[in-house]
N, C-alpha and C positions, 0 to 999 in steps of 0.2 A: 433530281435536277440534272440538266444535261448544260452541256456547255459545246457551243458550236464558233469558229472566228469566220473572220472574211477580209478579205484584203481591197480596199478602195484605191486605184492607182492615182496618181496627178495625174495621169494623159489620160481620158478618153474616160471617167468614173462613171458616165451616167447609168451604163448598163450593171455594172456594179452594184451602183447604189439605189438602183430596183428593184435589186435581185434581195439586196439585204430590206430594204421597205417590204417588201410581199414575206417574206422569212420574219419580220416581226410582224405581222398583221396576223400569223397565224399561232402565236408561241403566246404562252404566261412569263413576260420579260420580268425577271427577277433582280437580274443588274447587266448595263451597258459598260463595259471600261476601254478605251481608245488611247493611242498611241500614235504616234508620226514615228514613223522610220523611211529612211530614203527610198523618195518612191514612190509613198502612198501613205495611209492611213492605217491600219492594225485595227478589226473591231472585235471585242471580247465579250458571248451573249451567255448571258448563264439564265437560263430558259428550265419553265417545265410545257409541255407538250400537253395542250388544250384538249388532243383525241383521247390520247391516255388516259389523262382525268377524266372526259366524261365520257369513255367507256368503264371506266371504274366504277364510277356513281350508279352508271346503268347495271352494273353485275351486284353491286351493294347493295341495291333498292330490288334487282329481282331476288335474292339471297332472302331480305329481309320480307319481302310478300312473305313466300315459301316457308322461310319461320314463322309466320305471325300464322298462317295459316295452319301449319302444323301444331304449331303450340294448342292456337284455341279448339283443336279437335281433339287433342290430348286435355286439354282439361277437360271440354265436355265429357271423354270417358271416362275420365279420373273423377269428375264432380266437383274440380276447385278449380279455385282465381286460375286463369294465364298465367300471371306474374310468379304461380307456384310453381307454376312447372318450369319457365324458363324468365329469369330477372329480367322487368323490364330495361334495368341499365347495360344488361350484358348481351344483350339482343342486338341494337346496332355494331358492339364491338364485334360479334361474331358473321354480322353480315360485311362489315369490313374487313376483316384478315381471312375468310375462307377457309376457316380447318376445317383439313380434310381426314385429319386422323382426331381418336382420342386425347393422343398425347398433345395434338398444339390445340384442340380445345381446353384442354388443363390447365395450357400454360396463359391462355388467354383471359380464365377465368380467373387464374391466380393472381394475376397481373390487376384484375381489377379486386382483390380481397376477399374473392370466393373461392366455395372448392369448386369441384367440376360437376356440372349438374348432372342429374341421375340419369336425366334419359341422353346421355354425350352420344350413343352409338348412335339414335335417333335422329340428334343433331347434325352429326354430322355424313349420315347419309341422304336429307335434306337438301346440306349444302352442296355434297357430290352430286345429287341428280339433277341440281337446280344449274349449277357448272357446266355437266353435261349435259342441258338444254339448250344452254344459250351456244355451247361449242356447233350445234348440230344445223 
């Protein structure tokens, strides 16, 4: 979350209060808190950032193609379920936090009550080239 203010004067607000109207048309407003101080208004936006998010969603869902993809070619050569090779529950959490080493693959699986799946180096070179797709 971010937090941004803005000051609305008594003389002359309207451009002001434009300026804060187009600045929440484009934000996830979380909470508004306002103040009078001599002068003008006080406004206090505690925001999270619309792009942010839905570039996140966009890097989580190409992450998560790339594993799904990965996964089911790793089981065709292995001969078992998907789900054996990489938990269906622990698939979106990996496409969300992005490890990019072993070690925060570990901690992300441990975090959900597993250990760290067998193919982690696989995993997570996946997620680095799928990273370094979208960077390119």
């Amino acid at each position: 979350m971010e937090i941004r203010t803005f000051q609305i004067p008594d003389s002359g607000p309207e451009e002001a209060q434009a300026h804060l109207s187009a600045f929440l048309g484009t934000v996830d407003v979380q909470r508004v808190d306002t103040a009078y101080a001599p002068g003008g208004w006080r406004v206090l936006v505690l925001y999270k950032d619309q792009k942010r998010r839905e570039e996140s969603k966009q890097i989580e869902a190409a992450i998560a193609e790339a594993l799904n993809g990965w996964r089911d070619r790793a089981a065709a050569r292995e001969g078992v379920a998907a789900h054996a090779v990489l938990a269906d529950e622990l698939l979106p959490e990996i496409a969300r936090f992005a490890p990019t080493t072993e070690h925060e693959l570990s901690i992300i699986a441990g975090a959900r009550g597993g250990a760290a799946p067998l193919h982690g180096g696989e995993i997570v070179q996946v997620v680095r080239s799928t990273l370094d797709e979208l960077v390119d």
